[in-house]
N, C-alpha and C positions, 0 to 999 in steps of 0.2 A: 538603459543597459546597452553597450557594445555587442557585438558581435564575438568577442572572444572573451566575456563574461556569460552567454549563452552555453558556446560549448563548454565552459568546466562545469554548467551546472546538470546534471546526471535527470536532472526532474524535468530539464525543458524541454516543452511539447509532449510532456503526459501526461494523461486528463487522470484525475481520483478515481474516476470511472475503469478506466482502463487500467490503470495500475490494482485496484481493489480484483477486477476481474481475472487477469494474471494470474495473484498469488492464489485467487480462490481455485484458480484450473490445476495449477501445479501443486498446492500441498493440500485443497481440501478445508471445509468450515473446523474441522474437529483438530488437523495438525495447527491453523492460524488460534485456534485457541488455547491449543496446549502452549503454543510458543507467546502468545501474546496477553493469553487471558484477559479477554475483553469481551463484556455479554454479544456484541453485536455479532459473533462468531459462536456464540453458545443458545440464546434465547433465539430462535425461529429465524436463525442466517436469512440472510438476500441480499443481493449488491446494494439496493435501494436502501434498505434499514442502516445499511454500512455505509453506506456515502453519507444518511442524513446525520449519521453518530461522527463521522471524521470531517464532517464540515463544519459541527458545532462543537467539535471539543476537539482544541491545538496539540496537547501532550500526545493525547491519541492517533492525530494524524502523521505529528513526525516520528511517532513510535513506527506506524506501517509505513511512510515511506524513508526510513531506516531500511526495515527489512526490505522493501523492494529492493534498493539501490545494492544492498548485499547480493541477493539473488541475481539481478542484473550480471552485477562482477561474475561472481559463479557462473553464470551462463558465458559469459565470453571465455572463460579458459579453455 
């Protein structure tokens, strides 16, 4: 990868970790479920149960870093 293939990409240089912890500060286990309905945000929340569920399951992962990169935008206006 180039260097100006890095900057369009919105994800590089942020960890699941960090981006998981983000959205759980600003909306909350119970609004990430209403928006995403996904147990990992229903059954007994933790950043940990949620990283090990979006590191083995792909749909799930670019489902929440979907929403992140939305939020992102939002925050910059």
């Amino acid at each position: 990868m180039n260097n100006n293939e890095h900057n369009n990409n919105p994800l590089h240089g942020v960890t699941l970790e960090k981006l998981v912890t983000e959205l759980q500060a600003h909306y909350g286990w119970e609004k990430l479920d209403e928006m995403l309905r996904m147990n990992c945000f229903h059954e007994k929340p933790s950043i940990n149960s949620c990283l090990k569920f979006f590191r083995k399951t792909p749909w799930a992962r670019e489902k929440i870093e979907k929403l992140y990169i939305n939020f992102r935008k939002n925050q910059t206006k």
